[in-house]
PDB file as gemmi writes it, atoms N, CA and C in Angstrom:
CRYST1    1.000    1.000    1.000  90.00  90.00  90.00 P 1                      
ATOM      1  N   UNK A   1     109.796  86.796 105.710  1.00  0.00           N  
ATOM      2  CA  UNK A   1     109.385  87.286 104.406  1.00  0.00           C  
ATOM      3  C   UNK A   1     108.435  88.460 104.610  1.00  0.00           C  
ATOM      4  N   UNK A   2     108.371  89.394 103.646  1.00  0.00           N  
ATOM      5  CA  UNK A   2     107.973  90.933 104.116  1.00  0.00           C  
ATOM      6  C   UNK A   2     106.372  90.399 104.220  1.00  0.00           C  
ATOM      7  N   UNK A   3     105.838  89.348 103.272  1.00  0.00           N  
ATOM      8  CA  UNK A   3     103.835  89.468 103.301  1.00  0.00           C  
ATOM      9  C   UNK A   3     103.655  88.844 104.433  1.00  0.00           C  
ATOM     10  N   UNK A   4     104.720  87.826 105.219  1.00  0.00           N  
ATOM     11  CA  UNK A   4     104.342  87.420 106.822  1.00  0.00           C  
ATOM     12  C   UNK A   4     104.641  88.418 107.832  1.00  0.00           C  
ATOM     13  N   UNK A   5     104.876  89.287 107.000  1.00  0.00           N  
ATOM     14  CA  UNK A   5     104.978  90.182 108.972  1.00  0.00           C  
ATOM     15  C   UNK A   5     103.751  91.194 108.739  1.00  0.00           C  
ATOM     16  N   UNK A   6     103.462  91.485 107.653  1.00  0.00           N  
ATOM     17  CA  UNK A   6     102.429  92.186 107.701  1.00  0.00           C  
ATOM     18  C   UNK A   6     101.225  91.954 107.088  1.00  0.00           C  
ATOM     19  N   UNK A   7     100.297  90.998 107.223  1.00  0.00           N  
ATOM     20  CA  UNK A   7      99.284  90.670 106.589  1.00  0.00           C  
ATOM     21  C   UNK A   7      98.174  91.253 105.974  1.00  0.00           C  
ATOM     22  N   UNK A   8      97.978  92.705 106.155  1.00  0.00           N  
ATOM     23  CA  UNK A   8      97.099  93.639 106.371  1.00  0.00           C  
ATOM     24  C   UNK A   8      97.631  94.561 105.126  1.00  0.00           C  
ATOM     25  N   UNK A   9      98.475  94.487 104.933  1.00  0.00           N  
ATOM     26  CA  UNK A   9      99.291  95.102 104.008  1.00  0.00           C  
ATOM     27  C   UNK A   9      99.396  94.518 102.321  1.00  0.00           C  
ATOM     28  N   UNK A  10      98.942  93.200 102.426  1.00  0.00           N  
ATOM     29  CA  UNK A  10      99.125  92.228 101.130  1.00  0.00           C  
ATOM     30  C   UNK A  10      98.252  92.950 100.184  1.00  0.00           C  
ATOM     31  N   UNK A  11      98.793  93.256  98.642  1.00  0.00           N  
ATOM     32  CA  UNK A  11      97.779  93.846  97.760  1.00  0.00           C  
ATOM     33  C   UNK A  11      96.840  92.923  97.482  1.00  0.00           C  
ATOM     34  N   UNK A  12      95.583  93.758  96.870  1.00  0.00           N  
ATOM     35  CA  UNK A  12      94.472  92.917  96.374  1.00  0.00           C  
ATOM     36  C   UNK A  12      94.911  92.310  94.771  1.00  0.00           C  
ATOM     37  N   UNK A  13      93.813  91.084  94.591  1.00  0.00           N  
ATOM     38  CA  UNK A  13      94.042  90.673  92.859  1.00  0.00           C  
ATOM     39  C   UNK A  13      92.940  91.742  92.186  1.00  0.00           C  
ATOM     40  N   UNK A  14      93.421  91.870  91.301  1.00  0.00           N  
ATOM     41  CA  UNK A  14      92.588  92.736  90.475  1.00  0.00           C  
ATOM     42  C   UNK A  14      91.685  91.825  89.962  1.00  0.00           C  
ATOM     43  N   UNK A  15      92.640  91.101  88.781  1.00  0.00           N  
ATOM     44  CA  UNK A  15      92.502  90.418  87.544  1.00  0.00           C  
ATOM     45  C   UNK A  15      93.036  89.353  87.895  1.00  0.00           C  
ATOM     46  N   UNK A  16      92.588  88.235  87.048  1.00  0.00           N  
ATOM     47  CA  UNK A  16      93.326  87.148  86.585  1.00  0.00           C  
ATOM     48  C   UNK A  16      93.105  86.686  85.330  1.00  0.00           C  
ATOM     49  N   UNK A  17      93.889  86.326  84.779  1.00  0.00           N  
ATOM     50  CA  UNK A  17      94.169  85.198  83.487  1.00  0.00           C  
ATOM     51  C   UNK A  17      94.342  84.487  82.996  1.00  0.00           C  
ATOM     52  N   UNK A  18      93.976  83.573  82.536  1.00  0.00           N  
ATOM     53  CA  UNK A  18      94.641  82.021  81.707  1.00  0.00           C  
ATOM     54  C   UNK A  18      95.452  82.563  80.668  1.00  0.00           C  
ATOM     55  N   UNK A  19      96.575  82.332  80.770  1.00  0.00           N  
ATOM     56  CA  UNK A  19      97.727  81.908  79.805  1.00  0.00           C  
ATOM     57  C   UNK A  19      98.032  80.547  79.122  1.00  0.00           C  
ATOM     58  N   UNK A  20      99.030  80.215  78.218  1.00  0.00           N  
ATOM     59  CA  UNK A  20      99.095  79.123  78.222  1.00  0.00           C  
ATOM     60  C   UNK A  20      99.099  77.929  79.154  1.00  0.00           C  
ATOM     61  N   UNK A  21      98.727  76.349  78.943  1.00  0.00           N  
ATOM     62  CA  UNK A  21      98.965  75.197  79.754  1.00  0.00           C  
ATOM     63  C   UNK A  21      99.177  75.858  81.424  1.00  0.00           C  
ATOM     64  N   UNK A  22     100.015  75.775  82.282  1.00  0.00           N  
ATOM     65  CA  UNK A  22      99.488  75.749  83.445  1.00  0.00           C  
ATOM     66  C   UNK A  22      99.773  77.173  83.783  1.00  0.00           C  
ATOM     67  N   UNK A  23      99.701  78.468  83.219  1.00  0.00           N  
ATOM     68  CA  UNK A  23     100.333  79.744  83.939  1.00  0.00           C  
ATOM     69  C   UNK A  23      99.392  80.838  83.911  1.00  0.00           C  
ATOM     70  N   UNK A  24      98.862  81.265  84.828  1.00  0.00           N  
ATOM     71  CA  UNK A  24      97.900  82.531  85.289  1.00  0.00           C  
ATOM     72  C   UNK A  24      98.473  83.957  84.922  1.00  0.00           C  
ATOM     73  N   UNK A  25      98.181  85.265  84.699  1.00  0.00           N  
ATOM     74  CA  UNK A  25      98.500  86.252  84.777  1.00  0.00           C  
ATOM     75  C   UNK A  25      97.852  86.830  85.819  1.00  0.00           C  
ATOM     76  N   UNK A  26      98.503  87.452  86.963  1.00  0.00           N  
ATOM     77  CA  UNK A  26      97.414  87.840  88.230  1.00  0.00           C  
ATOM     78  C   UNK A  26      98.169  88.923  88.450  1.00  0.00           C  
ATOM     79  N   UNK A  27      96.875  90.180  88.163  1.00  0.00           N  
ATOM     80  CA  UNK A  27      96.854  91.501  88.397  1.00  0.00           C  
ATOM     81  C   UNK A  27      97.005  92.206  89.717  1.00  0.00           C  
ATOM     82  N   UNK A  28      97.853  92.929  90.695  1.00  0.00           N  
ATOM     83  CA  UNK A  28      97.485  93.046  91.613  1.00  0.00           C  
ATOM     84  C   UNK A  28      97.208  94.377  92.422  1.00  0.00           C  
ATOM     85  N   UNK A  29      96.626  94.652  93.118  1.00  0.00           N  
ATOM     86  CA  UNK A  29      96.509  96.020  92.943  1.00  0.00           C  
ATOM     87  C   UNK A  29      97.535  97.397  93.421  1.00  0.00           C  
ATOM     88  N   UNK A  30      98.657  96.855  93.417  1.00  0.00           N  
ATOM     89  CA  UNK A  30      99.646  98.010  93.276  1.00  0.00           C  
ATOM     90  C   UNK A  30     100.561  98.270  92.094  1.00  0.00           C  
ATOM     91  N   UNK A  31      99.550  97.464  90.857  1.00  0.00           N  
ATOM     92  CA  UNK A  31     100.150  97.752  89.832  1.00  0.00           C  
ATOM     93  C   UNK A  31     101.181  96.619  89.359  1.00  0.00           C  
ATOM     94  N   UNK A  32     101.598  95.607  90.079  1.00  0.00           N  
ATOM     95  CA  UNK A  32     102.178  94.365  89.477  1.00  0.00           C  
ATOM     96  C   UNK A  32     101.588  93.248  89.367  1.00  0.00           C  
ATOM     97  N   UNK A  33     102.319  92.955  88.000  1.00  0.00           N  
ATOM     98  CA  UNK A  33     101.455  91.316  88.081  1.00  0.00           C  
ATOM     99  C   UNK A  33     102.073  90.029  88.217  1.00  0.00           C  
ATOM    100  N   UNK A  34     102.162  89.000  88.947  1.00  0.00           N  
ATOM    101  CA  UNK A  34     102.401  87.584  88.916  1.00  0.00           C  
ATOM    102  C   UNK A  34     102.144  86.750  87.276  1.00  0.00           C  
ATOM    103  N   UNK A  35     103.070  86.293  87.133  1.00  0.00           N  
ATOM    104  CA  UNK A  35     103.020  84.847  86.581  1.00  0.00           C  
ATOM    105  C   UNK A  35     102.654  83.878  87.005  1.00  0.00           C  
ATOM    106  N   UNK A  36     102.140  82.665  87.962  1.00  0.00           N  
ATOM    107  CA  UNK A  36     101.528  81.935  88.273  1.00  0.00           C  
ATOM    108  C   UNK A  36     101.846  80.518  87.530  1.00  0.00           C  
ATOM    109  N   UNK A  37     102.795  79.926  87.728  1.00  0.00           N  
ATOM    110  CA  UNK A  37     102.796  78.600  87.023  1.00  0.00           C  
ATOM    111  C   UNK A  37     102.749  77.410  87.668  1.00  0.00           C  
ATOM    112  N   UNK A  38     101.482  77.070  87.694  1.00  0.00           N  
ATOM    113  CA  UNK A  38     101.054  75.827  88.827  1.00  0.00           C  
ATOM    114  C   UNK A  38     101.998  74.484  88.865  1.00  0.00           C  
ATOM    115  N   UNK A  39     102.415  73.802  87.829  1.00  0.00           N  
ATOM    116  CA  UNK A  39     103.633  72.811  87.507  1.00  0.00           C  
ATOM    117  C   UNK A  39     102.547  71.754  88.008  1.00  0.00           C  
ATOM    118  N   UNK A  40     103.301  70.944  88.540  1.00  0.00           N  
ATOM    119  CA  UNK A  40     102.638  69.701  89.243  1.00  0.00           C  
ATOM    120  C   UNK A  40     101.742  69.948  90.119  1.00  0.00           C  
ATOM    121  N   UNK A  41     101.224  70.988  90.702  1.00  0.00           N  
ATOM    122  CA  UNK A  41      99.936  70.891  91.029  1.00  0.00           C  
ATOM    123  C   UNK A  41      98.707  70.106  89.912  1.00  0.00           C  
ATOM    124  N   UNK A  42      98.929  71.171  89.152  1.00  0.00           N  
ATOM    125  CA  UNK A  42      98.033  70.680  87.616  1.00  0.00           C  
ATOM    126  C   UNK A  42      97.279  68.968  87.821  1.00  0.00           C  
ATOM    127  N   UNK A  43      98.381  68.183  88.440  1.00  0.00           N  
ATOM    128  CA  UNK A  43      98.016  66.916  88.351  1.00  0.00           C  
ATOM    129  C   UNK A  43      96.996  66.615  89.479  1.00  0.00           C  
ATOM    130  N   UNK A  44      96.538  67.403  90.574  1.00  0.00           N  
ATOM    131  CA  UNK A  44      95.796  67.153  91.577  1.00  0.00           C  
ATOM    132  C   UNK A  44      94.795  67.056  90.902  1.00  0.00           C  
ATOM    133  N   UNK A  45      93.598  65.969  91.604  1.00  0.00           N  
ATOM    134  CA  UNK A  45      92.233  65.826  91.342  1.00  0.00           C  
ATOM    135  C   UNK A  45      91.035  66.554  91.606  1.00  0.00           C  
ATOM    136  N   UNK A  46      91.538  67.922  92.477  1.00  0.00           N  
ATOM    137  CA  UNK A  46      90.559  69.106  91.903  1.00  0.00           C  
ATOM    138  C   UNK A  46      90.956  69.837  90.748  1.00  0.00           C  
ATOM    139  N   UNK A  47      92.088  70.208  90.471  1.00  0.00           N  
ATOM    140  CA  UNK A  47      92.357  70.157  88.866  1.00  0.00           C  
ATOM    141  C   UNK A  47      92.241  69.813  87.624  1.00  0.00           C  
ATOM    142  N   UNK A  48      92.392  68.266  87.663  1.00  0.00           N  
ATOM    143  CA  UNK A  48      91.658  67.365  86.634  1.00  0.00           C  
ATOM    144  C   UNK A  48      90.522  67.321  86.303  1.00  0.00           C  
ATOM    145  N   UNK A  49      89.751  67.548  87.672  1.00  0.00           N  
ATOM    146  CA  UNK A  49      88.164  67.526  87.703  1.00  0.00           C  
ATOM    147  C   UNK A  49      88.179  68.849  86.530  1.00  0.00           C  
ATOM    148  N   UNK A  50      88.582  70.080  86.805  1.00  0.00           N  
ATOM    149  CA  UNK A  50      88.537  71.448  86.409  1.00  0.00           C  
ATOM    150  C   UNK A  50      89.118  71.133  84.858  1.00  0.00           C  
ATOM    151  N   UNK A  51      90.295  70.751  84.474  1.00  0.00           N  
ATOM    152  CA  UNK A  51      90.402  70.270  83.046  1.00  0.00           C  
ATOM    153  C   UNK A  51      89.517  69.358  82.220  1.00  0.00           C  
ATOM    154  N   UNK A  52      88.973  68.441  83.152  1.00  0.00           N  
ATOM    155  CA  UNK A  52      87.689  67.628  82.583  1.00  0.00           C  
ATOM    156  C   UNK A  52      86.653  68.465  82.278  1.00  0.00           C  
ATOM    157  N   UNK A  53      86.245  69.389  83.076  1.00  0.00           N  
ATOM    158  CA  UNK A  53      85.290  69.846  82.400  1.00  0.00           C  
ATOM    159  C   UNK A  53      85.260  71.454  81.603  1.00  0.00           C  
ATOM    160  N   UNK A  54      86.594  71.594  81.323  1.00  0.00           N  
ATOM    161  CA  UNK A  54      86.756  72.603  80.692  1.00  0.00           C  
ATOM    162  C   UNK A  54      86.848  74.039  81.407  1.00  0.00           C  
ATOM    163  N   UNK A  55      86.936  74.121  82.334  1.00  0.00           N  
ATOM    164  CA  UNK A  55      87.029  75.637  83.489  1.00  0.00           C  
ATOM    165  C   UNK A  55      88.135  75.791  83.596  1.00  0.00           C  
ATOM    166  N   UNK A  56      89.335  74.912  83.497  1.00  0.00           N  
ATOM    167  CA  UNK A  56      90.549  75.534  84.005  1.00  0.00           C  
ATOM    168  C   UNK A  56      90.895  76.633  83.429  1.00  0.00           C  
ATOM    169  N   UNK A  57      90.849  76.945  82.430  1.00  0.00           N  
ATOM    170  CA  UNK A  57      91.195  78.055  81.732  1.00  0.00           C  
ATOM    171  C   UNK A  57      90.087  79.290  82.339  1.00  0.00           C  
ATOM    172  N   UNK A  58      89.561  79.052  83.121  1.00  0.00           N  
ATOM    173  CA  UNK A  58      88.215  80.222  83.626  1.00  0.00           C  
ATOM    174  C   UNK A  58      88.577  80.714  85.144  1.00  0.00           C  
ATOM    175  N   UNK A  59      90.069  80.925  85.886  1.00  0.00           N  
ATOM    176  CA  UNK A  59      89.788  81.533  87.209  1.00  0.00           C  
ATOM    177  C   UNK A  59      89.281  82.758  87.673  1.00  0.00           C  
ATOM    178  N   UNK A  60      88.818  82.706  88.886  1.00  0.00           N  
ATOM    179  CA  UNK A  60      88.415  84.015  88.751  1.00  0.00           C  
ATOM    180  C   UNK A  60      88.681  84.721  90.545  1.00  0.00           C  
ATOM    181  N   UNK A  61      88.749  86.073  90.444  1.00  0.00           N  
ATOM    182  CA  UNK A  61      89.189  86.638  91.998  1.00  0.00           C  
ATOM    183  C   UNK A  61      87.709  87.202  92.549  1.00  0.00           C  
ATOM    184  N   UNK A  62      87.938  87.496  93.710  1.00  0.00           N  
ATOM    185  CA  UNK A  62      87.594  88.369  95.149  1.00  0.00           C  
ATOM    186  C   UNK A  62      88.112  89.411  95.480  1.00  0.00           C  
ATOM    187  N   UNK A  63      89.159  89.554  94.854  1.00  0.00           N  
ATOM    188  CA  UNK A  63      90.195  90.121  95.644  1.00  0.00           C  
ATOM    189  C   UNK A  63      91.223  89.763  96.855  1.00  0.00           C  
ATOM    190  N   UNK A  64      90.860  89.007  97.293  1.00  0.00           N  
ATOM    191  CA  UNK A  64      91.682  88.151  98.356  1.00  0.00           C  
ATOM    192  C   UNK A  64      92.276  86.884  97.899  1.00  0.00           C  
ATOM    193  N   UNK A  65      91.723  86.047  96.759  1.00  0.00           N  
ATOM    194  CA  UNK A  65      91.987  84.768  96.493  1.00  0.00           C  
ATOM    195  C   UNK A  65      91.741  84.865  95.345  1.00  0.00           C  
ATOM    196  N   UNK A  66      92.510  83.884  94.196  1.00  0.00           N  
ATOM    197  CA  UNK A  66      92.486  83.605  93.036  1.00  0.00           C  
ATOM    198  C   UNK A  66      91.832  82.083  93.013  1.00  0.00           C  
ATOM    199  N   UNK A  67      89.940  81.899  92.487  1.00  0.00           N  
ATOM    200  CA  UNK A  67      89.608  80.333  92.880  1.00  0.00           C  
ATOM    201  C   UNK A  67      89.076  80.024  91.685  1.00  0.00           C  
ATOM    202  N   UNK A  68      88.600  78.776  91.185  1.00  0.00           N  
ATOM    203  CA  UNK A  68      87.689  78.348  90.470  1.00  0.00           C  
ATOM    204  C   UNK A  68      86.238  78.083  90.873  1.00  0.00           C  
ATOM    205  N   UNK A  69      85.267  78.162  90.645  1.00  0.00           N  
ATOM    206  CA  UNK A  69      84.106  77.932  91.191  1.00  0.00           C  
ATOM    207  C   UNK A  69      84.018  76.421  91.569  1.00  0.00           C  
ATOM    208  N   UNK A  70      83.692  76.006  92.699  1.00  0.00           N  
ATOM    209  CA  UNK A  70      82.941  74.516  93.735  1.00  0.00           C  
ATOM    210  C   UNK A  70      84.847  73.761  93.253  1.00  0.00           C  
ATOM    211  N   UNK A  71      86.528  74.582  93.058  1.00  0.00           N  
ATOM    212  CA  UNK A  71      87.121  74.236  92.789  1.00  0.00           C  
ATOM    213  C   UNK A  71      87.988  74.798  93.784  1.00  0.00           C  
ATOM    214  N   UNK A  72      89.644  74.311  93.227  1.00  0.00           N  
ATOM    215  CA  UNK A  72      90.669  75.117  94.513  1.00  0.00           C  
ATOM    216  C   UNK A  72      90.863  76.447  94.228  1.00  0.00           C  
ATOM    217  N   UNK A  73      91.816  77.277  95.416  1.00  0.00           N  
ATOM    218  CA  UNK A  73      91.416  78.538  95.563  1.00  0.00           C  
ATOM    219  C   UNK A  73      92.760  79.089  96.010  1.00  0.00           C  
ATOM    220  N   UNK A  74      93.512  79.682  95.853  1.00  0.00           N  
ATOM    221  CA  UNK A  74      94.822  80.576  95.956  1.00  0.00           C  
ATOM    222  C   UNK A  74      94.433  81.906  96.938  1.00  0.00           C  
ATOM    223  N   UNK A  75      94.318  82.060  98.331  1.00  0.00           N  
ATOM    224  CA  UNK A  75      94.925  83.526  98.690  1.00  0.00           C  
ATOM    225  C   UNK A  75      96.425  84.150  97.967  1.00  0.00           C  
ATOM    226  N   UNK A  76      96.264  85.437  98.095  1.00  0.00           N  
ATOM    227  CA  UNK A  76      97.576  86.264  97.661  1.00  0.00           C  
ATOM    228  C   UNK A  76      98.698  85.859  98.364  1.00  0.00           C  
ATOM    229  N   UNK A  77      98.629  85.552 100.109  1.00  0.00           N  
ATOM    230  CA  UNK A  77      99.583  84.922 100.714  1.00  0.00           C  
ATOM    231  C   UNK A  77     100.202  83.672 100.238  1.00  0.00           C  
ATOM    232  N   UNK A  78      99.492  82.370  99.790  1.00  0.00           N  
ATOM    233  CA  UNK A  78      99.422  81.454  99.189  1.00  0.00           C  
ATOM    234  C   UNK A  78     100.413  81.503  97.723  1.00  0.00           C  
ATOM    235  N   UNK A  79     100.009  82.379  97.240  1.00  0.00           N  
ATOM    236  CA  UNK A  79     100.495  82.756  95.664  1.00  0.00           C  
ATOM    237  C   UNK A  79     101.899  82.898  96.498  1.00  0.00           C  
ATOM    238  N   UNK A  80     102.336  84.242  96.956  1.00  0.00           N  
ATOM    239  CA  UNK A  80     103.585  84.736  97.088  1.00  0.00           C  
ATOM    240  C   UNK A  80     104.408  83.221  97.835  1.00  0.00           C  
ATOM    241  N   UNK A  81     103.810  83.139  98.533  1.00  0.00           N  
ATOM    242  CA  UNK A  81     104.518  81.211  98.931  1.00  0.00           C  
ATOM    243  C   UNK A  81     105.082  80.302  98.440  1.00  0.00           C  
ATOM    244  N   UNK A  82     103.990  80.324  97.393  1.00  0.00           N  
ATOM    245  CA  UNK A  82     104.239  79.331  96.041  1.00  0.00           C  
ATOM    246  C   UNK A  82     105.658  79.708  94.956  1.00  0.00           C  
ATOM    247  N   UNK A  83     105.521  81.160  95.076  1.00  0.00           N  
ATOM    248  CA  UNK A  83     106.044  81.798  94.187  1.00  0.00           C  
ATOM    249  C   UNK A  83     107.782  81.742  94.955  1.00  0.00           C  
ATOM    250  N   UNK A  84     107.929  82.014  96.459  1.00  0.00           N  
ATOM    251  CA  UNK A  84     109.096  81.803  97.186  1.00  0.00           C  
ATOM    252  C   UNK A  84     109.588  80.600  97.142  1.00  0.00           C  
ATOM    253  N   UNK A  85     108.968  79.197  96.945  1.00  0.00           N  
ATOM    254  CA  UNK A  85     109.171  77.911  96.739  1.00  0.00           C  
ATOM    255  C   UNK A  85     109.946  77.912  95.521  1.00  0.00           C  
ATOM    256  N   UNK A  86     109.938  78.616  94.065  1.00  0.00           N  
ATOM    257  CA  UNK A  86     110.656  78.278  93.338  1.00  0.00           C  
ATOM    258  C   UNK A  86     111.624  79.229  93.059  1.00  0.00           C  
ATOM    259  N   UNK A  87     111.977  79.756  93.798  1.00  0.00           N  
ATOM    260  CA  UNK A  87     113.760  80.184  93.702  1.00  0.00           C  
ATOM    261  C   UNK A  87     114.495  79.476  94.457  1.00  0.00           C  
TER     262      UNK A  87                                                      
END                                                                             
């Protein structure tokens, strides 16, 4: 896959967004953006924790990773992974 051969090369996140129920908008910096639809992750218990107390809807970047604060955390590699898993 083209982001494993070159790691150095992966764009940065700009932005991110809460969309509806489980789907992110993530900005990236060559001008495209991801959809992000977590599915059954959602049900993990750093998640829940994050819906319990109302943050899920609050991610936020580095530029390298899409995380929640003292919560889980998405690199860009990670994302595109996730994102190859569902085709």
């Amino acid at each position: 896959m083209p982001w494993e051969q070159n790691k150095n090369d992966l764009p940065m996140i700009t932005s991110v967004g809460a969309l509806d129920g489980d789907c992110f908008d993530v900005t990236l910096s060559n001008g495209h953006s991801i959809l992000l639809e977590l599915g059954d992750r959602v049900h993990e218990p750093a998640f829940a924790k994050l819906i319990e107390n109302r943050l899920f809807d609050r991610p936020q970047t580095d530029g390298k990773r899409l995380y929640w604060m003292d919560g889980p955390s998405f690199t860009v590699e990670e994302i595109f992974k996730l994102l190859a898993k569902k085709k």
